[in-house]
N, C-alpha and C positions, 0 to 999 in steps of 0.2 A: 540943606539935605532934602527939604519935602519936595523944593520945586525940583531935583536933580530927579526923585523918587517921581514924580509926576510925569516928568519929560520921558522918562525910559520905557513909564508904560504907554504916552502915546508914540510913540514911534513903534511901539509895540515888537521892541527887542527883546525883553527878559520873556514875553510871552508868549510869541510863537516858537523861540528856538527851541523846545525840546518837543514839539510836534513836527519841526521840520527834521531833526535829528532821526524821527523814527522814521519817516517818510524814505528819507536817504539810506539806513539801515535796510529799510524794504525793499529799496530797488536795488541796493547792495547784493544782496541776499539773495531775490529773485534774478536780478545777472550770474551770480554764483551756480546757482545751480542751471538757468539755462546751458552755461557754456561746459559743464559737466556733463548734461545727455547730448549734445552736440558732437561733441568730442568721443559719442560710441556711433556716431553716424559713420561712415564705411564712402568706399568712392563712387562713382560715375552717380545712379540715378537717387542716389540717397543723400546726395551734395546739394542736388540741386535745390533753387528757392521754392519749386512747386511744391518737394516735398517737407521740405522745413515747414511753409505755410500750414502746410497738412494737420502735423505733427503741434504746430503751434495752436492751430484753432483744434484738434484734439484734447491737448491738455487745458487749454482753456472753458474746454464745457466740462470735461471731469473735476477740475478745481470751482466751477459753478454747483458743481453736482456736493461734494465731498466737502467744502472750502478749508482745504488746508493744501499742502506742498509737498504731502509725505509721494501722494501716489506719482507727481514730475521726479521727486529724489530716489523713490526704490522701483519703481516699476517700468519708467522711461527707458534705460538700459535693457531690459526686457524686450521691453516693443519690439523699439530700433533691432535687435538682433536678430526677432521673429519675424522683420517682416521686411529685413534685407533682401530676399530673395523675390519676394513680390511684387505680382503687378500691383497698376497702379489700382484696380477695380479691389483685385483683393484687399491691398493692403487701407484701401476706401470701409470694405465693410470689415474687415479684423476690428477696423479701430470704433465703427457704429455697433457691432457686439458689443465692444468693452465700455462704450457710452450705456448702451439698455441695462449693462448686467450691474455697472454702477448707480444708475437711476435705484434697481430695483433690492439690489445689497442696503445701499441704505436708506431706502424707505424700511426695508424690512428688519434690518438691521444693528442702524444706525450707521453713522459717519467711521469711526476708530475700527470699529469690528469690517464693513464695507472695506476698506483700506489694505484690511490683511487681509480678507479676501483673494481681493484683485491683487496682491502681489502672487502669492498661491497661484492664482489663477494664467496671470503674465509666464509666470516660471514654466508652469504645464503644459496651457496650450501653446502652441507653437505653431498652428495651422487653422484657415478658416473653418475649416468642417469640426476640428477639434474643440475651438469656441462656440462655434454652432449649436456642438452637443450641449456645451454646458449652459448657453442660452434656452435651449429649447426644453430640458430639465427643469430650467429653475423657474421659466415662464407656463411651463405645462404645470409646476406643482402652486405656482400661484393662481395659474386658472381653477386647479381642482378645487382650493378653499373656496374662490369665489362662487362657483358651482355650489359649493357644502352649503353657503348662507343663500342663498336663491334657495334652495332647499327648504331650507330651514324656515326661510322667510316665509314661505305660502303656507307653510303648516301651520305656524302661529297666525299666519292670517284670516285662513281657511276656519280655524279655533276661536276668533275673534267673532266672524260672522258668525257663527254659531252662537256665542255667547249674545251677541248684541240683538241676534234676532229674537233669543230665549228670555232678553230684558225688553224689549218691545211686547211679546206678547205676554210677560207678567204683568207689564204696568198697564195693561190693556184690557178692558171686560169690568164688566160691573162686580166681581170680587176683586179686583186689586188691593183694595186696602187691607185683606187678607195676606196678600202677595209681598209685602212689603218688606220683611227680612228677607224672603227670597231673592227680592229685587238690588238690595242696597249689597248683598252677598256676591250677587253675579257682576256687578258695578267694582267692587273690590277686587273679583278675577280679573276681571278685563284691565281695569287699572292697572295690574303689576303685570300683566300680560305685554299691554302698552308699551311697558314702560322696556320689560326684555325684548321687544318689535325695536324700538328704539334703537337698541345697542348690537342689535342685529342686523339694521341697517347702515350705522355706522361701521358696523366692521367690512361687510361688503362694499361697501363704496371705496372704503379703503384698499381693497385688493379689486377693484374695478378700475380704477383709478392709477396704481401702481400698473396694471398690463397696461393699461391705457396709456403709460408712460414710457414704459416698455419699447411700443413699437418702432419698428426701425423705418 
């Protein structure tokens, strides 16, 4: 029985078959729903392989973006219907919208809420200018935050010099040792000052970063 038990796990049967089983599940699955938005593709220019290709390296940066399968399942029948009538330039940038508008859903967002989004979104817009707008909205109102912290940033900065130069010139002069609550006090602003610089930099970077990812 032990050497029966030995042999099985070197030939290493009992123990890849249930990683190979999901593997096969997976491609199962992802065939399943390929041939499901396939099957709302339409005739002559929407048959072709250029635009399959299209359409495939589409859903492959949004499932890079999202990593899940919801937006190929609800929102692919979408596309394909919106963007039957289009050229090929159009239906090029329809589809680099709905890449920017998912980068920046769920960065800001997250993944699940991003998702319903861009279904919402597939359903409504139906035209390049009509995505446009809503591109142009949601990356005009991420530039305005990032605008608010630039803002924000040089006035705690502008607050800092001040502080820093007002602890140089206490610790400085032959009464300092006078100065010295003064000094350890202004050292304590600046510290927690610092420390809200900080968090204030991080949030800008963060919406820097999202338009920066944004762009098309």
């Amino acid at each position: 029985m032990r050497a029966s038990g030995c042999l099985a796990i070197r030939e290493g049967t009992s123990v890849n078959l249930p990683q190979e089983k999901v593997s096969l599940e997976k491609a199962a699955l992802k065939d399943i729903i390929r041939r499901r938005w396939e099957t709302e593709l339409g005739t002559g220019r929407q048959q072709s392989k250029e635009v399959k290709d299209q359409l495939d390296t589409h859903i492959s940066n949004v499932k890079g973006i999202l990593n899940n399968y919801d937006y190929e399942i609800f929102c692919m029948p979408n596309v394909i219907a919106n963007t039957k009538t289009m050229s090929r330039n159009d239906t090029k940038d329809y589809l680099k919208h709905i890449e920017a508008l998912a980068v920046g859903y769920s960065s800001v967002f997250g993944n699940d809420l991003a998702t319903l989004l861009l279904i919402g979104l597939t359903c409504k817009s139906r035209s390049v200018s009509s995505i446009a707008k809503y591109y142009d909205n949601f990356s005009s109102d991420i530039n305005r935050k990032a605008v608010y912290y630039d803002n924000l940033l040089q006035k705690h900065s502008d607050f800092m010099s001040r502080v820093n130069y007002e602890i140089k010139v206490t610790e400085s002069g032959l009464f300092k040792f006078f100065r010295k609550k003064k000094a350890v006090k202004l050292k304590r602003i600046a510290s927690r000052r610092t420390n809200r610089i900080k968090a204030i930099e991080k949030k800008r970077s963060t919406y820097r970063s999202i338009i920066s990812s944004m762009s098309r």
